[in-house]
C-alpha positions in Angstrom: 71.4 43.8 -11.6 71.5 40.6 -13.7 72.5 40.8 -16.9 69.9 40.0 -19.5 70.5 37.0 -21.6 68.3 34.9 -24.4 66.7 32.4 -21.4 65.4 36.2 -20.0 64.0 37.8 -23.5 63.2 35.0 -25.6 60.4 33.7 -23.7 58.9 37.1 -23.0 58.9 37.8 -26.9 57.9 34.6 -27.5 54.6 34.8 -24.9 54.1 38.0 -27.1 53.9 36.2 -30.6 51.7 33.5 -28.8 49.2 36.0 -27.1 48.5 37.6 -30.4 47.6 34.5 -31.7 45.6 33.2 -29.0 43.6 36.9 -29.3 43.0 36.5 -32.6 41.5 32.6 -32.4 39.9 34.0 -29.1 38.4 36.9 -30.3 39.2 37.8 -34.1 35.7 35.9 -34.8 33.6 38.6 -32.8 33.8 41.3 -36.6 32.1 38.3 -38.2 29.6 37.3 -36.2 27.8 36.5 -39.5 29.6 33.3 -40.3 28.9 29.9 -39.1 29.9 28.9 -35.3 31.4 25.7 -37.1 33.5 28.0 -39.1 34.9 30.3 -36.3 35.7 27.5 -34.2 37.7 25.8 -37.2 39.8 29.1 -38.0 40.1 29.7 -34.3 41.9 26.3 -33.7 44.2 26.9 -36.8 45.3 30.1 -35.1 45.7 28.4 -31.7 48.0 25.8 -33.3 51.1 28.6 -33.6 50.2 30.2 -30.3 51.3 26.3 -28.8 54.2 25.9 -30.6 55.4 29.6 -29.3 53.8 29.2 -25.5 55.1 26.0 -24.8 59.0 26.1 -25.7 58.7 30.1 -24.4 57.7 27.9 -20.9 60.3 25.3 -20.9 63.0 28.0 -22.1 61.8 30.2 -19.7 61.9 27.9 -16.6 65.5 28.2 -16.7 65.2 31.7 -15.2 62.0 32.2 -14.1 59.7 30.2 -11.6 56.5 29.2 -12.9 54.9 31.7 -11.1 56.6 34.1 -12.9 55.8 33.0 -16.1 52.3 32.6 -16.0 52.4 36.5 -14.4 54.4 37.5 -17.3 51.7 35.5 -19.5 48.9 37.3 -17.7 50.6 41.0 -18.3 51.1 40.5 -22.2 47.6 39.0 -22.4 46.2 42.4 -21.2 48.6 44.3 -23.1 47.9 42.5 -26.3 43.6 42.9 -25.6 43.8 46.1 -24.4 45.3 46.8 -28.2 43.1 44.5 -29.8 40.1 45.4 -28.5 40.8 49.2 -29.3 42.2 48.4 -32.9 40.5 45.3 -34.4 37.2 45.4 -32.0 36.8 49.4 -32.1 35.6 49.0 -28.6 37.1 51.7 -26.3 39.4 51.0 -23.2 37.5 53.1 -19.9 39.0 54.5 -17.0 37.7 51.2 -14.9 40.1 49.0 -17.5 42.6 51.5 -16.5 42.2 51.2 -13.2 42.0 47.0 -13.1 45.0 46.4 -15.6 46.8 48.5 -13.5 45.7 46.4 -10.1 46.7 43.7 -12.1 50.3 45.0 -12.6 50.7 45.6 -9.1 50.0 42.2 -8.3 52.5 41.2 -10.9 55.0 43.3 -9.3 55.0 41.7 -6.0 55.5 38.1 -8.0 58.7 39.4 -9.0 59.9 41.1 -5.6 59.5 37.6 -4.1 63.3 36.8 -5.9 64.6 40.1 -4.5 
């Protein structure tokens, strides 16, 4: 097994840091629907602006050990993982047995990206 260096971790963690903020400008607006479109979309693109600067050096450092492929699966898996949070926490809207069931599918898929190297 390959040992695991900063090319391998930092990208993940930093796909993490992005996906919360991408969340948050995608869906932190939905608790106040009250407030002006204008507004949301303002404060969502002011969020979006740290989840570039994370997602695109966590690409370019990543493609020194991953293949693209890989990193837009890993990007996919800590999207889900990040919603499936924030939808529970910050929307209060529960995760069902059919989430279950497709986030898992989802993983599955992600699995065989990764068995393509092996």
């Amino acid at each position: 097994m390959p040992a695991i260096t900063s090319a391998h971790l930092l990208p993940i963690l930093m796909l993490l840091g992005s996906n919360i903020f991408m969340t948050f400008a995608w869906y932190g607006h939905l608790s106040y629907k009250s407030s002006a479109i204008a507004l949301a979309i303002f404060v969502s693109w002011m969020i979006a602006l740290p989840e570039y600067m994370l997602a695109v050096p966590a690409n370019r450092i990543g493609s020194a050990v991953y293949s693209a492929a890989e990193l837009k699966t890993m990007q996919e898996v800590i999207t889900l993982t990040v919603f499936a949070g924030f939808s529970v926490f910050w929307l209060k809207e529960p995760l069902t047995w059919n989430h279950a069931i497709g986030f898992a599918l989802i993983a599955a898929g992600a699995f065989f990206i990764f068995q393509a190297k092996a």
